[in-house]
C-alpha positions in Angstrom: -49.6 310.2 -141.3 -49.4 309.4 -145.2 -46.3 308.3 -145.8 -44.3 307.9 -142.6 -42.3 310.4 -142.1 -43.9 312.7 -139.8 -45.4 311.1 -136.6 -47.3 312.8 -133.4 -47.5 311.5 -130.3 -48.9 312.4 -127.0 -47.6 311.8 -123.8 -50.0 313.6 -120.8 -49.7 317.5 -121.6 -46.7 317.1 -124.1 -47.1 316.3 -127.3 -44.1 315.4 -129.6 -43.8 316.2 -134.1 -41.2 313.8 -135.5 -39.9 314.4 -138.7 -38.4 311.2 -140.1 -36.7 310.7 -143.2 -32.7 310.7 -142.2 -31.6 309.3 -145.6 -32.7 312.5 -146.8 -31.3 314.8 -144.6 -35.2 315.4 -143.1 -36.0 316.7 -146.5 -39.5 318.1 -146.7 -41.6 316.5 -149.4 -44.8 318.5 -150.3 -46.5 315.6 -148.3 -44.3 316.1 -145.7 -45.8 319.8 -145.0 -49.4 318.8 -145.3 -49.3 316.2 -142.8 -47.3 318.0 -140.5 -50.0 320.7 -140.5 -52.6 318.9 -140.2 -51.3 317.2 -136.9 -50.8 320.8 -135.2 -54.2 321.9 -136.2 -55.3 318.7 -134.9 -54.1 320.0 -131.3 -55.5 323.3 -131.6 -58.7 322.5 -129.5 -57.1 320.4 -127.2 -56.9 322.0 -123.9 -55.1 318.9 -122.7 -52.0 319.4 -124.1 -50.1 322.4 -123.4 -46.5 322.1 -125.0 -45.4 321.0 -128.7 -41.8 319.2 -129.2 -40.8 319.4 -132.5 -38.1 316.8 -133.4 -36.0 314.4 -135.5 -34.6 311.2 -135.3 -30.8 311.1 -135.4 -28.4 314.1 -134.1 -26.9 315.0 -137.4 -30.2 317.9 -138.7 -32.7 319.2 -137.5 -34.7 319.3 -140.3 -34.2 319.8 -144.3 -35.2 321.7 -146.7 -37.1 321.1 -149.6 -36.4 317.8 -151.6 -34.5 318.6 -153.8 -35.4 315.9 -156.7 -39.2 317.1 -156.2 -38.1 320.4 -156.5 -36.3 319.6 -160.0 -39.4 317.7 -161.0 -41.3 321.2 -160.8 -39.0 323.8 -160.9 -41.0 324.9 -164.0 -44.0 324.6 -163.6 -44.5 327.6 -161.7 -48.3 326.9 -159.9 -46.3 323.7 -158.2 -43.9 325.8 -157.1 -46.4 327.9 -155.8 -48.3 325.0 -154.3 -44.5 324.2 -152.0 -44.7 327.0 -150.8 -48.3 327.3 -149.4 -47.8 323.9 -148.1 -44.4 324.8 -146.1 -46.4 328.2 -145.2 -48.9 326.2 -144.1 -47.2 324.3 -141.5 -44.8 327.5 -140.2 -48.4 329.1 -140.4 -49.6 326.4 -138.0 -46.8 326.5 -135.6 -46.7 330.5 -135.2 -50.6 329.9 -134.0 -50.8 326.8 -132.0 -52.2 327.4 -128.7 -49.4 324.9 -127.4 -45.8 326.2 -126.2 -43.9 324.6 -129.1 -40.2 323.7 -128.7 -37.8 323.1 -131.3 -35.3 320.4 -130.2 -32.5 321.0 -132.4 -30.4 317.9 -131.9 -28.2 318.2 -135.4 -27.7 321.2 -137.9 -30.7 323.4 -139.0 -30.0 325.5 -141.8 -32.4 327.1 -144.5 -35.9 326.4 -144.1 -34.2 324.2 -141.1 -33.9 327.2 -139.0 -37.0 328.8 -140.6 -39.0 326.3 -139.0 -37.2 326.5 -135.6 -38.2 330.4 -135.7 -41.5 329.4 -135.7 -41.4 328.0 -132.3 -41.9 330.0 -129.1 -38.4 328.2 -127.6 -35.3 326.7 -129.5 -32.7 324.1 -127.7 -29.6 323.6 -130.0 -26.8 320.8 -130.1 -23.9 323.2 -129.1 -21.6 321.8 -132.2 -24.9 322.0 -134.5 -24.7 324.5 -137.6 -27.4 327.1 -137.8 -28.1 329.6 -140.6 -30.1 330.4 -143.5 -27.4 330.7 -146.2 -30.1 331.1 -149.5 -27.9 333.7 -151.0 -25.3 330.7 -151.6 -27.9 329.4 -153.7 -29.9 332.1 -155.6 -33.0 331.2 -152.8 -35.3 334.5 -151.8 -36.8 333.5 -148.2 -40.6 334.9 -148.1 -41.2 337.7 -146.3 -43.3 335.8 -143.4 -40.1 333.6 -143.1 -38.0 336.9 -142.4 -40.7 338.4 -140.0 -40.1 334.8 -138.1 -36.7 335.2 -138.4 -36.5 338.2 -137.1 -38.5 337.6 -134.0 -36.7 334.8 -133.1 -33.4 336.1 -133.7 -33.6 340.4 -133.7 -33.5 342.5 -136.8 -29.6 342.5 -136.5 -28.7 339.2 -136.4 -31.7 338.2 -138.5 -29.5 340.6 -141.3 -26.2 338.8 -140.8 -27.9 335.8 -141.4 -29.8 336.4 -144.6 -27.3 339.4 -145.9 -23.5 337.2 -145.3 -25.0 333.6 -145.4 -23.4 333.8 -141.7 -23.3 330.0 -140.0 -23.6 330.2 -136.5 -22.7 327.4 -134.1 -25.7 326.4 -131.7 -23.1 328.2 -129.1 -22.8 331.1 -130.8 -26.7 331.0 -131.2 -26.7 330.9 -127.6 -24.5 333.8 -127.2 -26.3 335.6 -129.9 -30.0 334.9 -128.1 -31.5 332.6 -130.6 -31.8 329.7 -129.3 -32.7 329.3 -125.4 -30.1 326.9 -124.8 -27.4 324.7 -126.3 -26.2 321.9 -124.9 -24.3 318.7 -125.7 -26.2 316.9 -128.7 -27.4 313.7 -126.0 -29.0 316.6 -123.5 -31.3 318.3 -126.2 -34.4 315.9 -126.0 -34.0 315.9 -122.4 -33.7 320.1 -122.1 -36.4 320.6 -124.4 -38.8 318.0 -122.0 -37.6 320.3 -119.4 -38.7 323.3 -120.6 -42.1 321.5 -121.7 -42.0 320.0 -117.9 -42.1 324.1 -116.8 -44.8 325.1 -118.9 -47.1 322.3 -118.3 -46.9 323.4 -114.8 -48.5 327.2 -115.2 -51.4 328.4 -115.5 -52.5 327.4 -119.1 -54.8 330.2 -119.8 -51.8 332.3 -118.5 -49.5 331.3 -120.9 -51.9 330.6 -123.8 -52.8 334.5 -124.0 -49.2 335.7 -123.2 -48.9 333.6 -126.4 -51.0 335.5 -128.6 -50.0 338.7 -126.9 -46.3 338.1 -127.8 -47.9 336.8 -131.4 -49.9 340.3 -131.6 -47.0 342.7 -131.1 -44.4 340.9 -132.9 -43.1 341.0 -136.6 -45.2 339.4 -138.7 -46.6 338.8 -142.7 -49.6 337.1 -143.1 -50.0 337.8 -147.0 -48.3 335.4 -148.5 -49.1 336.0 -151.4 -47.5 339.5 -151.7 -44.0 339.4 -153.3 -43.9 336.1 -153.7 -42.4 336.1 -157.4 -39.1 336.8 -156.1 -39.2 334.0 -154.4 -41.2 331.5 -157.1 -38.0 332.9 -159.7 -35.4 332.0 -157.3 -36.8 327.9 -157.0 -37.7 327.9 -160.4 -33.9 329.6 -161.5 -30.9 328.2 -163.6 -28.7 329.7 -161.3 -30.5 327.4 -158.7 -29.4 324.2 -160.3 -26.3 325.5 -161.3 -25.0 326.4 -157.7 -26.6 323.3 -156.6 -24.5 321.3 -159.2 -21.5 323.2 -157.9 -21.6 321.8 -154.5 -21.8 318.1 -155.5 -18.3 316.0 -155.7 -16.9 315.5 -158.8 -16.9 311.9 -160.0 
Protein backbone atom coordinates (compact mmCIF):
# COMPACT_ATOMS: atom_id res chain seq x y z
CA UNK A 1 0.00 0.00 0.00
CA UNK A 2 1.14 3.78 -0.73
CA UNK A 3 1.42 5.26 2.28
CA UNK A 4 0.88 2.82 5.14
CA UNK A 5 -2.05 3.08 6.35
CA UNK A 6 -4.13 0.44 4.86
CA UNK A 7 -2.56 -3.15 4.90
CA UNK A 8 -3.97 -6.70 3.65
CA UNK A 9 -3.08 -9.71 4.71
CA UNK A 10 -3.93 -13.27 4.10
CA UNK A 11 -3.99 -15.97 6.41
CA UNK A 12 -5.42 -19.50 4.60
CA UNK A 13 -9.12 -18.59 3.47
CA UNK A 14 -9.31 -15.32 5.58
CA UNK A 15 -8.07 -12.39 4.59
CA UNK A 16 -7.79 -9.22 6.90
CA UNK A 17 -8.09 -4.85 5.58
CA UNK A 18 -6.42 -2.76 8.30
CA UNK A 19 -6.92 0.63 8.35
CA UNK A 20 -4.11 2.39 10.32
CA UNK A 21 -3.82 5.81 11.09
CA UNK A 22 -5.00 6.17 15.04
CA UNK A 23 -3.56 9.66 15.43
CA UNK A 24 -6.19 10.58 13.21
CA UNK A 25 -9.06 8.97 14.39
CA UNK A 26 -8.69 6.34 11.06
CA UNK A 27 -9.36 9.34 9.01
CA UNK A 28 -9.66 8.42 5.35
CA UNK A 29 -7.34 10.37 3.08
CA UNK A 30 -8.27 10.27 -0.64
CA UNK A 31 -5.21 7.82 -0.79
CA UNK A 32 -6.65 5.94 1.84
CA UNK A 33 -9.81 4.98 -0.42
CA UNK A 34 -7.89 4.10 -3.47
CA UNK A 35 -5.64 1.71 -1.84
CA UNK A 36 -8.21 0.15 0.07
CA UNK A 37 -10.06 -0.54 -3.17
CA UNK A 38 -7.60 -1.69 -4.95
CA UNK A 39 -6.72 -4.46 -2.32
CA UNK A 40 -10.47 -5.88 -2.40
CA UNK A 41 -10.50 -5.92 -6.15
CA UNK A 42 -7.27 -7.65 -5.79
CA UNK A 43 -9.22 -10.63 -4.09
CA UNK A 44 -11.99 -10.69 -6.44
CA UNK A 45 -10.62 -13.66 -8.49
CA UNK A 46 -9.26 -15.48 -5.70
CA UNK A 47 -11.28 -18.51 -5.07
CA UNK A 48 -8.90 -19.12 -2.20
CA UNK A 49 -10.05 -16.81 0.11
CA UNK A 50 -13.51 -16.85 1.15
CA UNK A 51 -14.05 -14.18 4.06
CA UNK A 52 -12.86 -10.41 4.36
CA UNK A 53 -12.11 -8.88 7.94
CA UNK A 54 -12.17 -5.45 7.89
CA UNK A 55 -10.34 -3.83 10.81
CA UNK A 56 -8.39 -1.21 12.84
CA UNK A 57 -5.68 -1.03 15.10
CA UNK A 58 -6.60 0.20 18.57
CA UNK A 59 -10.34 -0.18 20.30
CA UNK A 60 -11.21 3.45 20.40
CA UNK A 61 -12.92 3.71 16.26
CA UNK A 62 -13.65 1.79 13.89
CA UNK A 63 -12.84 3.92 11.19
CA UNK A 64 -13.09 7.87 10.38
CA UNK A 65 -14.36 9.93 8.24
CA UNK A 66 -12.91 12.04 5.82
CA UNK A 67 -9.75 14.04 6.82
CA UNK A 68 -10.80 16.75 7.68
CA UNK A 69 -7.62 19.19 6.89
CA UNK A 70 -7.78 17.59 3.19
CA UNK A 71 -11.24 18.28 3.14
CA UNK A 72 -10.50 22.13 4.02
CA UNK A 73 -7.74 22.14 1.45
CA UNK A 74 -10.63 21.37 -1.23
CA UNK A 75 -13.72 22.26 0.03
CA UNK A 76 -13.87 24.63 -2.94
CA UNK A 77 -12.78 23.28 -5.48
CA UNK A 78 -15.77 21.41 -6.33
CA UNK A 79 -14.26 18.52 -9.02
CA UNK A 80 -11.90 17.41 -5.83
CA UNK A 81 -14.71 17.18 -3.94
CA UNK A 82 -16.19 15.23 -6.44
CA UNK A 83 -13.09 13.17 -6.90
CA UNK A 84 -13.60 12.13 -2.51
CA UNK A 85 -16.34 10.99 -3.21
CA UNK A 86 -15.81 8.57 -6.15
CA UNK A 87 -12.81 7.40 -4.31
CA UNK A 88 -14.84 6.59 -0.88
CA UNK A 89 -17.71 5.13 -3.42
CA UNK A 90 -15.17 3.28 -4.79
CA UNK A 91 -14.07 1.30 -1.99
CA UNK A 92 -17.92 0.89 -0.39
CA UNK A 93 -18.48 -0.05 -4.17
CA UNK A 94 -15.81 -2.74 -3.80
CA UNK A 95 -16.98 -4.17 -0.60
CA UNK A 96 -20.91 -4.37 -1.58
CA UNK A 97 -19.35 -6.73 -4.61
CA UNK A 98 -16.61 -8.84 -3.25
CA UNK A 99 -17.15 -12.33 -3.82
CA UNK A 100 -15.67 -12.80 -0.10
CA UNK A 101 -18.05 -12.84 3.10
CA UNK A 102 -16.66 -9.44 4.53
CA UNK A 103 -16.88 -8.72 8.29
CA UNK A 104 -16.66 -5.53 9.85
CA UNK A 105 -14.87 -5.88 13.25
CA UNK A 106 -16.03 -2.95 15.03
CA UNK A 107 -13.67 -2.85 17.95
CA UNK A 108 -14.18 1.23 18.90
CA UNK A 109 -16.86 3.78 17.80
CA UNK A 110 -18.03 3.98 14.01
CA UNK A 111 -19.96 6.96 13.27
CA UNK A 112 -20.52 8.80 9.85
CA UNK A 113 -18.93 7.33 6.94
CA UNK A 114 -17.60 4.91 10.06
CA UNK A 115 -20.83 3.04 10.02
CA UNK A 116 -21.34 3.72 6.25
CA UNK A 117 -18.51 1.47 5.61
CA UNK A 118 -19.62 -1.18 8.23
CA UNK A 119 -23.04 -1.35 6.07
CA UNK A 120 -21.15 -2.35 3.43
CA UNK A 121 -20.32 -5.62 4.91
CA UNK A 122 -22.39 -8.75 4.75
CA UNK A 123 -21.79 -9.12 8.93
CA UNK A 124 -20.97 -6.35 11.66
CA UNK A 125 -19.39 -7.37 15.24
CA UNK A 126 -19.54 -4.26 17.58
CA UNK A 127 -17.56 -3.40 20.90
CA UNK A 128 -20.74 -3.32 23.13
CA UNK A 129 -19.73 0.25 24.76
CA UNK A 130 -18.73 1.48 21.05
CA UNK A 131 -20.89 4.49 19.57
CA UNK A 132 -22.60 3.91 16.28
CA UNK A 133 -24.49 6.45 14.10
CA UNK A 134 -24.42 8.58 11.27
CA UNK A 135 -25.08 12.01 12.84
CA UNK A 136 -24.40 14.33 9.27
CA UNK A 137 -27.32 16.46 10.12
CA UNK A 138 -25.11 17.83 13.20
CA UNK A 139 -22.90 18.98 10.56
CA UNK A 140 -24.74 20.16 7.43
CA UNK A 141 -23.36 16.61 5.63
CA UNK A 142 -26.00 15.00 2.90
CA UNK A 143 -24.99 11.04 2.91
CA UNK A 144 -25.32 9.81 -0.92
CA UNK A 145 -28.06 7.98 -1.82
CA UNK A 146 -25.97 4.54 -2.28
CA UNK A 147 -24.79 5.22 1.26
CA UNK A 148 -28.62 5.27 2.46
CA UNK A 149 -29.51 2.16 0.23
CA UNK A 150 -26.51 0.47 2.43
CA UNK A 151 -27.80 1.85 5.32
CA UNK A 152 -30.81 0.75 4.99
CA UNK A 153 -30.07 -2.88 4.21
CA UNK A 154 -27.94 -3.19 6.96
CA UNK A 155 -30.03 -1.56 9.41
CA UNK A 156 -34.04 -1.56 7.96
CA UNK A 157 -35.80 1.45 6.50
CA UNK A 158 -36.81 2.36 10.17
CA UNK A 159 -33.97 2.48 11.95
CA UNK A 160 -31.93 3.52 8.96
CA UNK A 161 -34.51 6.92 9.50
CA UNK A 162 -33.76 7.44 13.14
CA UNK A 163 -30.36 7.42 12.27
CA UNK A 164 -30.09 9.88 9.46
CA UNK A 165 -33.45 11.93 10.43
CA UNK A 166 -32.51 12.52 14.75
CA UNK A 167 -28.60 12.03 14.43
CA UNK A 168 -29.68 8.99 16.83
CA UNK A 169 -26.28 7.30 18.55
CA UNK A 170 -26.80 3.93 19.28
CA UNK A 171 -24.58 1.85 21.57
CA UNK A 172 -23.06 -1.31 19.85
CA UNK A 173 -25.79 -2.99 22.38
CA UNK A 174 -28.42 -1.17 21.34
CA UNK A 175 -27.27 -2.03 17.75
CA UNK A 176 -27.52 -5.51 18.77
CA UNK A 177 -30.96 -5.11 20.10
CA UNK A 178 -31.90 -3.07 17.08
CA UNK A 179 -30.45 -5.94 14.41
CA UNK A 180 -27.51 -4.02 13.04
CA UNK A 181 -24.87 -5.46 14.02
CA UNK A 182 -24.67 -9.46 14.41
CA UNK A 183 -23.12 -9.30 17.64
CA UNK A 184 -21.61 -7.09 20.37
CA UNK A 185 -19.37 -8.07 22.63
CA UNK A 186 -16.75 -6.77 25.08
CA UNK A 187 -14.18 -4.60 23.07
CA UNK A 188 -11.08 -7.64 23.61
CA UNK A 189 -13.70 -10.40 22.03
CA UNK A 190 -14.44 -8.49 18.65
CA UNK A 191 -11.30 -9.69 16.64
CA UNK A 192 -11.81 -13.00 18.03
CA UNK A 193 -15.97 -13.14 17.14
CA UNK A 194 -15.47 -11.74 13.85
CA UNK A 195 -12.57 -14.81 13.18
CA UNK A 196 -15.31 -16.87 14.28
CA UNK A 197 -17.78 -16.03 12.09
CA UNK A 198 -15.04 -16.05 9.20
CA UNK A 199 -14.08 -19.71 10.77
CA UNK A 200 -18.03 -20.63 9.80
CA UNK A 201 -18.08 -19.44 6.44
CA UNK A 202 -14.79 -20.79 5.43
CA UNK A 203 -16.29 -24.03 6.20
CA UNK A 204 -19.43 -24.04 3.56
CA UNK A 205 -19.80 -24.59 0.45
CA UNK A 206 -18.11 -21.63 -1.29
CA UNK A 207 -20.12 -21.58 -4.42
CA UNK A 208 -23.09 -21.79 -1.95
CA UNK A 209 -22.47 -18.81 -0.17
CA UNK A 210 -20.83 -16.84 -3.04
CA UNK A 211 -24.28 -16.82 -4.99
CA UNK A 212 -26.50 -16.45 -1.93
CA UNK A 213 -24.26 -13.41 -1.89
CA UNK A 214 -25.23 -11.93 -5.03
CA UNK A 215 -28.75 -13.10 -4.54
CA UNK A 216 -29.05 -11.16 -1.20
CA UNK A 217 -26.98 -8.20 -3.34
CA UNK A 218 -29.80 -8.63 -6.27
CA UNK A 219 -32.95 -8.14 -4.20
CA UNK A 220 -31.68 -5.66 -1.85
CA UNK A 221 -31.74 -1.76 -1.70
CA UNK A 222 -29.40 -0.37 -3.83
CA UNK A 223 -28.05 2.99 -6.02
CA UNK A 224 -25.49 2.39 -8.39
CA UNK A 225 -25.59 5.99 -10.10
CA UNK A 226 -23.69 7.82 -8.28
CA UNK A 227 -23.64 10.39 -9.97
CA UNK A 228 -27.44 11.23 -9.67
CA UNK A 229 -28.16 13.90 -6.86
CA UNK A 230 -24.91 14.15 -5.88
CA UNK A 231 -24.97 18.12 -5.68
CA UNK A 232 -26.68 17.93 -2.44
CA UNK A 233 -24.09 16.26 -1.29
CA UNK A 234 -20.95 18.17 -3.10
CA UNK A 235 -22.79 21.61 -1.36
CA UNK A 236 -22.93 20.13 2.01
CA UNK A 237 -18.70 19.33 1.95
CA UNK A 238 -18.06 22.32 0.18
CA UNK A 239 -20.62 24.50 2.85
CA UNK A 240 -19.85 27.43 5.33
CA UNK A 241 -22.13 25.94 7.58
CA UNK A 242 -19.70 22.84 7.42
CA UNK A 243 -16.75 24.69 8.91
CA UNK A 244 -18.80 26.63 11.03
CA UNK A 245 -20.38 23.59 12.98
CA UNK A 246 -17.11 22.00 12.70
CA UNK A 247 -15.43 25.07 14.47
CA UNK A 248 -18.25 24.81 17.09
CA UNK A 249 -17.30 21.45 18.36
CA UNK A 250 -13.50 22.27 18.96
CA UNK A 251 -12.51 23.51 22.70
CA UNK A 252 -12.05 26.93 23.26
CA UNK A 253 -8.42 27.90 23.99
Amino acid sequence: MSDGHVTLTVDGAVARLVLDRPERGHAWLRSMWSDATAAVEGLAGSEDVLALILDSTGDRVFSGGADLDELRAIRSDRDELVALIEAAEGFMAALEAAPQVTIAAMTGSALGAGLLLAAACDVRVASESAKLGVPAATLGIVISRPDIARLVRAAGPALAAELLLTARVLTGREAHERGLVAAAVAPERVRDTAAEIAGRVTALSPRSVREMKRHLLAVSPRWEDLHTHMAASLDGLGSDELEERLAARRPST
